[in-house]
N, C-alpha and C positions, 0 to 999 in steps of 0.2 A: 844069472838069468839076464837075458838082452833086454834093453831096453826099448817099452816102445815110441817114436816118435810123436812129442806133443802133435803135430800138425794129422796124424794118423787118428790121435785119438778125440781130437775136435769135431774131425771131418767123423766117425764114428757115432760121438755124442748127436751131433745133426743129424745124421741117417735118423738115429733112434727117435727122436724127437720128431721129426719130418717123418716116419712111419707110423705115429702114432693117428695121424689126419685120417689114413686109411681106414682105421680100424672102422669109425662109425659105419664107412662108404662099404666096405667090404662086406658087412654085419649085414646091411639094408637090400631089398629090392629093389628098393621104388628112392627118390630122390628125396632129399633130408630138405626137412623144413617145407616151405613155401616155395611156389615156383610157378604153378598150374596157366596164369597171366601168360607168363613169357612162351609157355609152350604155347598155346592157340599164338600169342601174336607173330613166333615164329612160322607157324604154319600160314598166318595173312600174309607175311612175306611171301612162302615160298607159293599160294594160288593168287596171286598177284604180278607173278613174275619180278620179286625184289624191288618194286616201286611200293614207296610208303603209302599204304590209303589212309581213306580220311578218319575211319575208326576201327577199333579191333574187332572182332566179332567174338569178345569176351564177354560172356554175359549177357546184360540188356544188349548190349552193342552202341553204347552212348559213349564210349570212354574214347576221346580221342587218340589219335595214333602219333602222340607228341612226347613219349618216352624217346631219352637218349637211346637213338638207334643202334649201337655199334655192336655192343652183345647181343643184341640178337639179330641183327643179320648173321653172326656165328655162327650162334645156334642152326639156324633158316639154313647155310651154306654148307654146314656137315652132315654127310647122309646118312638116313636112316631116323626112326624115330625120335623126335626134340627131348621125350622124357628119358632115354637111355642117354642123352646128351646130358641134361640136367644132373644124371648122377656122377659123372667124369670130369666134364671141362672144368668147375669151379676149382676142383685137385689143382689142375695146371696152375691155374691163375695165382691159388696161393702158395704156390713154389716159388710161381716169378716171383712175387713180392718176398718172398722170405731171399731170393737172390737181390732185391733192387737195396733189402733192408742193406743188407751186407755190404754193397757201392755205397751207399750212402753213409753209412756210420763210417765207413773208413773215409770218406770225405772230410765229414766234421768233425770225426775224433780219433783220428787215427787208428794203423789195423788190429791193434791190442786189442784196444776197447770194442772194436767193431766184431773180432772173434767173439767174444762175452756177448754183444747185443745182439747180434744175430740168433745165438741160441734163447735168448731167453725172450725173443720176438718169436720164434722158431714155437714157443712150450706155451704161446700166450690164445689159449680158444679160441678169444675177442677177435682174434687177425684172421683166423682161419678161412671163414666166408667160404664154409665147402657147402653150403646148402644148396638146394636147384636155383634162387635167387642170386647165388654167388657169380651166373654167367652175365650178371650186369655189374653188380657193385664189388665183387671179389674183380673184375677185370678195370674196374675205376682203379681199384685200391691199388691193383697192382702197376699201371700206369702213373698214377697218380706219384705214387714212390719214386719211381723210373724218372717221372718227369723233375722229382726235388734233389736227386742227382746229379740230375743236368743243369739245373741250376745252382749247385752248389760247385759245380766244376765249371762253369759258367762265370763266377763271380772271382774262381781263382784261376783261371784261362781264359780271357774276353774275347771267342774267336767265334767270327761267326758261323759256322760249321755247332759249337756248342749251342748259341741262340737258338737257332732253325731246331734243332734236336727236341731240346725242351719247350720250344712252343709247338711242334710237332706233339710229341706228346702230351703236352697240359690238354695242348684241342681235341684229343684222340679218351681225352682222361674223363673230358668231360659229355664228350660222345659214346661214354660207357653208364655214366650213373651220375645225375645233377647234384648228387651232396658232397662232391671232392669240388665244385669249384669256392665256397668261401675259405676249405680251410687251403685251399692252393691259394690262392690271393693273399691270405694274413701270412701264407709259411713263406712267402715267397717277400712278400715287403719286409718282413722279420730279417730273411737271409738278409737283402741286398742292404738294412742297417747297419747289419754287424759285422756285415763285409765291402763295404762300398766303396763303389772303384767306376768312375765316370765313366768309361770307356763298356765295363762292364753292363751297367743301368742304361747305357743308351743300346746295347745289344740286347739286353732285356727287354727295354720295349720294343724291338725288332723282332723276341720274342713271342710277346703277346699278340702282333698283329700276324704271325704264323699261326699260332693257334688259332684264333680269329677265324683266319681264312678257311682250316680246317671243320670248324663248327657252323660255317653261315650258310652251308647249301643248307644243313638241315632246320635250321631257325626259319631260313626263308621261305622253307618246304612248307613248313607246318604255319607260319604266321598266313602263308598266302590264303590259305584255308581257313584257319580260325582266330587267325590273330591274334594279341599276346594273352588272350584270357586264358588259354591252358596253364602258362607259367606265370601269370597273378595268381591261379588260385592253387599253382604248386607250391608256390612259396608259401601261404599259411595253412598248409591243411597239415601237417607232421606235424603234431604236438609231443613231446617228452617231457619227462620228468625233469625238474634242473640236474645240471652236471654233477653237483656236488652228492645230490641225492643218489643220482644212478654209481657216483665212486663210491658212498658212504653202502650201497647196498650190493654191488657185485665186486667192488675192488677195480683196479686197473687192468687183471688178467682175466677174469674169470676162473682162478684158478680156486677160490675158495679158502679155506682156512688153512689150506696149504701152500697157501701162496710166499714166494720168497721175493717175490720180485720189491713191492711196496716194502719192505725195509730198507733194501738193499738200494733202490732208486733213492730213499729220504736220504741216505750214508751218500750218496752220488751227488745228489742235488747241494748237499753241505759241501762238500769237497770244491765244486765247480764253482759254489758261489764264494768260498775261501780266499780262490784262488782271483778271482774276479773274471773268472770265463763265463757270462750270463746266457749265451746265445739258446744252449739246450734250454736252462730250466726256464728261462723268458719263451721259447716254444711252447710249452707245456702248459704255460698261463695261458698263454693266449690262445691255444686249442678248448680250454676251459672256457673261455668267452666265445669264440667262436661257435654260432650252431651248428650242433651237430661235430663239434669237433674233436668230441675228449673220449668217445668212444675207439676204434679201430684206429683212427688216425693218430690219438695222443699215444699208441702203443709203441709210435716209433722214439718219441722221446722217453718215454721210458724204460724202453729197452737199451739206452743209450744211457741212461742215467742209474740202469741198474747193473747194467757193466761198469762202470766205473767205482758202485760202492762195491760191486765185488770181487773186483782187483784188489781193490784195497785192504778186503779183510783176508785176500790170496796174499799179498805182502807182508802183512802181517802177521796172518800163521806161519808162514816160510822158515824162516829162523827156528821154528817150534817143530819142524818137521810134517807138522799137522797138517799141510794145508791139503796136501793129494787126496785124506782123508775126507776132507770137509767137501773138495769140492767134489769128489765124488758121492758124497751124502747129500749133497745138493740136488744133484745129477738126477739121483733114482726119486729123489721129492719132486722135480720138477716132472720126470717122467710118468710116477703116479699121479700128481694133480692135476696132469691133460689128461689122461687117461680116463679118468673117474668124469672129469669136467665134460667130457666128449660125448660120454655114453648122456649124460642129465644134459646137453645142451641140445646135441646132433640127433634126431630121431626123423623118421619118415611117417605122416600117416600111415596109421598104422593097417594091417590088408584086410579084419575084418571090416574097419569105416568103411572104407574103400567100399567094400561089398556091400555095406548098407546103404549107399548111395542110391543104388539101383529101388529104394524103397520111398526114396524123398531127401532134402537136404537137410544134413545136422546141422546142430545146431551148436555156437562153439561152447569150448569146454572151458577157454582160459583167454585171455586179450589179445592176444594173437594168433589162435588155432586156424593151422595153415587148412585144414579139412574144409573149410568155408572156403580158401582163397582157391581150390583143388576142385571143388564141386562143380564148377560150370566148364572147366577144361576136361574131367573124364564125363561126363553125361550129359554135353550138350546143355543143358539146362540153366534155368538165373534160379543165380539164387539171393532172395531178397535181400537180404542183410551181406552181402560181400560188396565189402568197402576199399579191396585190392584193387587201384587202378583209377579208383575214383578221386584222387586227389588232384588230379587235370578237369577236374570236372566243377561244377557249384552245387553238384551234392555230396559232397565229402563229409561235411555234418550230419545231413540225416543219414547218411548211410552209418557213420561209426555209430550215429543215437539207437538206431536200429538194431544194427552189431551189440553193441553193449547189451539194451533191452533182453538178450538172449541168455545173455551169461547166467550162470546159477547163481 
């Protein structure tokens, strides 16, 4: 019997895993999660003629128009209705990133390990960002990656053509979705520690002032109008859990009890720190300290640290003959616990709500029930308690105190 080529059956395993995204999206009508926000503020774009106004006309119509523009002019720029957009574009975005994963772990850890981390970035829900929300922060995420490529080729090629790239993109990353610029900042001081090369760092900050350039029409857009009070009061209205709480309670995948990555990443993180290579697992810490950093973003060192422990137990089943076996029992593990994970993650308001909109607005069912954030983009209407949007605003308290109030 012929054999078939390991590179055939990698490229294989990723189809499979990279098909499973569809499954939710294909299942659904209407766009998974939240999203309702971006749809009207796509459409101010497009009865505006693509000039930013001064507020959405989401809801009350109080929320200023000081969201990272870039996903949605997207959205606003492809024809035909923004909610049929909202079920599609985010797919793209998490494909990019599942390709930027791939440039980049073969950056920092050569292509072995980057085969292995890709898939199992590839099988991790947390990365996916296929929700109707995904047309801002799944296009951060995916930028964002794109852009720690470039800087990690950047630090080992100091040429300015690399510079311009990655401030190109950091400015483009953060003109997607505000929460990739601190963990861009810490991943980025991190790299240029643990690979520091003068010539490099002075092309970096050559960097930074590209990106800059690219982010300051719309800072100056929006400050001219309201000045920096939108991004005072965005920076503390996001409250979460601490990091250790949201890992001690979802894991690092979302995959659940079937998760293999969190072993296999600890076997990883031993190995690296063995050997005295810190760069990854010192990422990972500092993604933990950083706000907002240990969710999506910490997925890229761990999918880099859980290729590595699982070369390792691929090496060492080898000799045993075992290991095809293993990694293929891995395989269909991984393939069921996105599977199962997608269906209990990924959901769309569901199309009765929907319909009972027309009757008055619900009321939420759970701390984030997108059906509130949905209700004033399909029926015109405010609805009292929707606190999507309001974090630009000085009512982002009462409006979550309100929200809450509601819950059963």
């Amino acid at each position: 019997m012929a054999r078939v080529h390991p590179r055939l059956l990698v490229i294989g395993a990723l189809a499979l895993l990279l098909s499973i995204r569809l499954a939710p999206i294909v299942a659904s009508d209407f766009p998974l999660g939240a999203g309702g926000l971006f749809v009207v503020m796509a459409h101010d774009l497009r009865e505006g003629n693509f000039s930013l106004p001064a507020f959405t006309t989401y809801n009350d119509g109080t929320i200023p128009f000081a969201y990272p523009p870039l996903g949605l002019y997207l959205v606003a720029l492809i024809p035909g209705d923004p909610i049929d957009t909202l079920r599609w574009l985010p797919l793209l975005y998490s494909l990019i990133s599942v390709a930027g994963t791939w440039l980049l772990a073969r950056e920092l850890a050569g292509q072995r390990v980057a085969v292995v981390a890709v898939m199992a970035f590839a099988a991790m829900p947390n990365t996916w960002v296929i929700e109707g929300g995904g047309v801002t922060r799944g296009l951060g995420f995916a930028l964002l990656v794109l852009m720690l490529w470039r800087v990690a080729v950047l630090l080992r090629d100091a040429s300015f053509t690399n510079a311009v790239s990655a401030g190109v993109l950091g400015g483009l990353a953060l003109l997607s979705h505000p929460s990739v610029g601190p963990t861009a900042a810490a991943s980025v001081l991190l790299f240029v520690v643990f690979r520091p090369s003068f010539k490099a760092v002075l092309l970096a900050a050559g960097a930074i002032v590209a990106g800059a350039l690219v982010v300051m029409p719309w800072i100056i857009t929006v400050t001219s109008v309201h000045g920096l009070d939108p991004f005072i009061h965005a920076l503390g209205a996001h409250v979460q859990a601490p990091a250790l709480v949201r890992l001690l309670a979802f894991g690092p995948s979302w995959l659940g009890a079937l998760d293999p990555i969190l072993p296999t990443a600890i076997i990883g993180a031993a190995i690296l720190l063995r050997r005295g290579a810190w760069l990854i697992p010192a990422w990972l810490v500092l993604l933990f300290v950083v706000p907002g950093g240990d969710g999506r973003y910490a997925a890229l060192p761990w999918a880099i640290l859980a290729a590595e422990g699982g070369l390792l137990v691929w090496d060492a089943l080898r000799p045993t003959g075992a290991h095809g076996l293993a990694a293929g029992a891995v395989l269909v593990l991984l393939l069921a616990a996105s599977l199962v994970a997608s269906y209990q993650r990924f959901q769309p308001v569901p199309a009765g709500v929907r319909a009972a909109m027309a009757d008055g607005p619900p009321n939420p069912t759970r701390a984030d029930d997108p059906a509130v954030e949905w209700y004033p983009a399909l029926t015109g209407q405010v609805h009292p308690a929707a606190y999507f949007g309001y974090e630009w605003t000085d009512t982002w308290d009462d409006r979550l105190a309100k929200y809450r109030a509601l819950l059963p």
